[in-house]
C-alpha positions in Angstrom: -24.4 13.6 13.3 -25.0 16.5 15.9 -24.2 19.2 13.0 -26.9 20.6 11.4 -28.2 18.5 8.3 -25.9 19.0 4.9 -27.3 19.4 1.8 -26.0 15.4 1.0 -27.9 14.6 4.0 -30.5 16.8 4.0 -32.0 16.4 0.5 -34.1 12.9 1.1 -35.4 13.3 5.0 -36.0 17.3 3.6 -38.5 15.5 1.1 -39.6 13.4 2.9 -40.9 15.7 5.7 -42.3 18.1 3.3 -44.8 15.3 1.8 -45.4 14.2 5.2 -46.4 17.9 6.0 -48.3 18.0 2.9 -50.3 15.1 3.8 -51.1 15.5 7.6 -50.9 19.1 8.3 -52.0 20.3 4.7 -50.7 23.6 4.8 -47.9 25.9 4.7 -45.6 25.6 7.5 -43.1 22.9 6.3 -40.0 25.4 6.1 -40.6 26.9 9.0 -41.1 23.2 11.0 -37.8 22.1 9.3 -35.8 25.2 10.1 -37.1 24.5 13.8 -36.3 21.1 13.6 -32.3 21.5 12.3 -31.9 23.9 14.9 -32.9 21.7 17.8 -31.0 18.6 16.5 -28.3 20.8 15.0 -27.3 22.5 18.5 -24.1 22.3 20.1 -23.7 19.0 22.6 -26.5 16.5 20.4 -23.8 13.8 20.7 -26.3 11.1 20.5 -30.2 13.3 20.2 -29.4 14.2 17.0 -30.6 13.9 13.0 -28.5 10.6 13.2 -30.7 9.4 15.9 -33.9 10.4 13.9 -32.3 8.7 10.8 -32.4 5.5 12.5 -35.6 5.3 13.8 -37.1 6.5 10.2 -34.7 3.6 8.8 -35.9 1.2 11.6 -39.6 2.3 10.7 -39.3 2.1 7.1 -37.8 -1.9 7.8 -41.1 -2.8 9.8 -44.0 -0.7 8.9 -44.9 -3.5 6.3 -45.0 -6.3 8.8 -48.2 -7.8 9.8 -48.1 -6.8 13.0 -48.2 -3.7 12.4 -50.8 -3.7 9.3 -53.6 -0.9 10.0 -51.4 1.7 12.3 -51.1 5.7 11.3 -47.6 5.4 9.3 -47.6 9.2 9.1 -48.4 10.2 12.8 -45.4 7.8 13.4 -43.4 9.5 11.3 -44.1 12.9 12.9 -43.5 11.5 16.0 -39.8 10.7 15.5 -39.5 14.1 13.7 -40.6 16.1 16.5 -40.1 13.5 19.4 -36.5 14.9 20.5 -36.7 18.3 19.2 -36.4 20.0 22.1 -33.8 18.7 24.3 -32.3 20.1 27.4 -30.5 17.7 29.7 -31.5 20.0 32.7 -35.0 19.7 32.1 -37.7 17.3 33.0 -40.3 18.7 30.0 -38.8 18.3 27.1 -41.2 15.5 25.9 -43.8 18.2 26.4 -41.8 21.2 25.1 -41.4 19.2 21.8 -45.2 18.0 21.4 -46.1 21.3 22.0 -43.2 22.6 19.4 -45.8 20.4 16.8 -48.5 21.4 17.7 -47.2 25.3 17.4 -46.5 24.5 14.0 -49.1 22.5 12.7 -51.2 25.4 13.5 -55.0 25.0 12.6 -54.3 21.3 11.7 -53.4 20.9 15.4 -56.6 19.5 16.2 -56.8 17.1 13.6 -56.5 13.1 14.2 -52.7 12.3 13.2 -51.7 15.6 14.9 -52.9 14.7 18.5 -51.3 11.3 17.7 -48.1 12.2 17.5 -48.3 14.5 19.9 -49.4 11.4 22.4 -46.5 9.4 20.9 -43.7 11.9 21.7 -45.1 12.7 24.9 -45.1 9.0 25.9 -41.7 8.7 24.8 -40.9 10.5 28.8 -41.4 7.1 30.7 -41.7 5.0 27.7 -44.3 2.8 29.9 -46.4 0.1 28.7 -49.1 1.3 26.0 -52.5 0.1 25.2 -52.0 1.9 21.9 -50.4 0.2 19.2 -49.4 2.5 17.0 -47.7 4.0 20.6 -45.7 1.0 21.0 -44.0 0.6 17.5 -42.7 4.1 18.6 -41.5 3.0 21.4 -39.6 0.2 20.7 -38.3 1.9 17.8 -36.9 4.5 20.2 -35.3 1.9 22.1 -34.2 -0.3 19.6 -30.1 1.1 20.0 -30.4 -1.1 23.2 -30.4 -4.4 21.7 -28.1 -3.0 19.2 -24.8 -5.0 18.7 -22.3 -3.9 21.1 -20.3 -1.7 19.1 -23.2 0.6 18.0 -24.5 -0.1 22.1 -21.1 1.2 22.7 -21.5 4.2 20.7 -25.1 5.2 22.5 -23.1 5.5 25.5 -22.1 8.9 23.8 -25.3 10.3 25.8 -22.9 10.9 28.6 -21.4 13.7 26.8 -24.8 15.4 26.8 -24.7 15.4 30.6 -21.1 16.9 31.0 -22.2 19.4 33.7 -23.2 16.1 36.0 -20.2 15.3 38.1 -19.0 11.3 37.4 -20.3 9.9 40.8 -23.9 11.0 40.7 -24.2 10.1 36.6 -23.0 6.6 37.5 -25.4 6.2 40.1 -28.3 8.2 38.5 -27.7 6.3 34.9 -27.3 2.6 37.0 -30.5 3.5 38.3 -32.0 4.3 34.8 -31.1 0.7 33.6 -32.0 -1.2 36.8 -35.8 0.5 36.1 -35.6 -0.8 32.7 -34.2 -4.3 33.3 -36.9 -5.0 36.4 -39.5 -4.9 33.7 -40.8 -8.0 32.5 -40.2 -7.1 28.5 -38.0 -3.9 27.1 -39.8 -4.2 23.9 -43.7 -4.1 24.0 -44.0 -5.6 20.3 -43.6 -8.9 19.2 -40.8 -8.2 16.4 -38.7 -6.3 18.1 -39.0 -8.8 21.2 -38.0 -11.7 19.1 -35.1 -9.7 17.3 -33.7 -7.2 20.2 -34.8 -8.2 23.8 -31.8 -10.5 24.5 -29.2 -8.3 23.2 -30.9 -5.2 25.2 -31.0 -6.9 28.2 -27.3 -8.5 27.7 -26.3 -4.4 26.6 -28.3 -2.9 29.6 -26.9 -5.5 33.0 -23.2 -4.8 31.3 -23.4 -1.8 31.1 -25.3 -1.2 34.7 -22.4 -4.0 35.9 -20.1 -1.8 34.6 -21.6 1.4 35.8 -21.3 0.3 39.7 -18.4 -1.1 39.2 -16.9 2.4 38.7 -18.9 3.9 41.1 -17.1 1.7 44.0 -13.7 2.6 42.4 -14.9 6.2 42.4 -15.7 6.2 46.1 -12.7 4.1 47.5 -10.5 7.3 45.9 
């Protein structure tokens, strides 16, 4: 879904943002923030950071926020988090995280101060490294953001469409760069930092991430021997 949202599509996350708005910013704004929003996941080459991307991770959300574990966190700065989290997304750039916690905090105007605000502002930014968190609320949106890697492997499969966004990278250096990326990830001692999505997704992610890095070199010799 790297098209801009359709009104099928549109008319539940649409409502669902403006109440969010309505309670956490408390203010006008919403139309404008939503207009900004479709037009970052809406552009031209979101083959995987688009609204089906922030679809999931409010579906995944909605699925946990209930749990124990997770009794007590800021549902709503959670929610703005995945909003905003990808929103501006360049595959050249290094800032984005920061481009789109500051695209919030733009928005949310006078409200920017306020507790939820500067929450999910935190959250999106830590999404860059996605390193271990001593805030909870910060690892729930983490391991929701990387809950496609213990995903089964069709729908793994189907991640891999991130390659697209990196067209102007010649094969040989995304190989190497993106074998790189998953050797980082699998070196740590847990890909999840919570306990459900441990129990439910860190074997399949770290199954999905040594195939795929496997894979990855693999290519990279038969690249080279050319």
């Amino acid at each position: 879904m790297n098209e801009r949202m359709n009104d099928r599509m549109n008319a539940p996350w649409r409502a669902r943002f403006d109440e969010l708005w309505s309670r956490t910013v408390r203010g006008d704004g919403a139309e404008a923030a939503w207009r900004a929003l479709d037009a970052g996941y809406g552009e031209a080459g979101r083959h995987y950071h688009g609204w089906r991307h922030i679809a999931d991770l409010l579906e995944g959300h909605d699925a946990v926020r209930a749990l124990p574990d997770f009794a007590g966190l800021d549902h709503d700065a959670i929610d703005l988090a995945i909003f905003f989290h990808d929103a501006v997304y360049d595959p050249a750039r290094t800032d984005n995280e920061w481009r789109s916690a500051a695209l919030l905090l733009t928005h949310a105007g006078p409200a920017a101060e306020s507790g939820p605000i500067r929450a999910a502002e935190a959250m999106i930014q830590a999404t860059a490294a996605h390193a271990p968190s001593d805030d909870a609320a910060t690892r729930l949106m983490l391991d929701l953001d990387l809950a496609v890697l213990g995903a089964p492997r069709p729908v793994y499969e189907a991640y891999a469409a991130i390659r697209r966004e990196y067209a102007a990278v010649p094969e040989a250096a995304w190989r190497f760069g993106r074998a790189g990326v998953l050797d980082r990830f699998l070196a740590r001692p847990d890909l999840y930092q919570t306990r459900p999505f441990r129990d439910r997704f860190e074997t399949a992610a770290q199954t999905n991430l040594a195939a795929e890095a496997d894979t990855l070199r693999a290519r990279l010799v038969d690249f080279t021997a050319l």
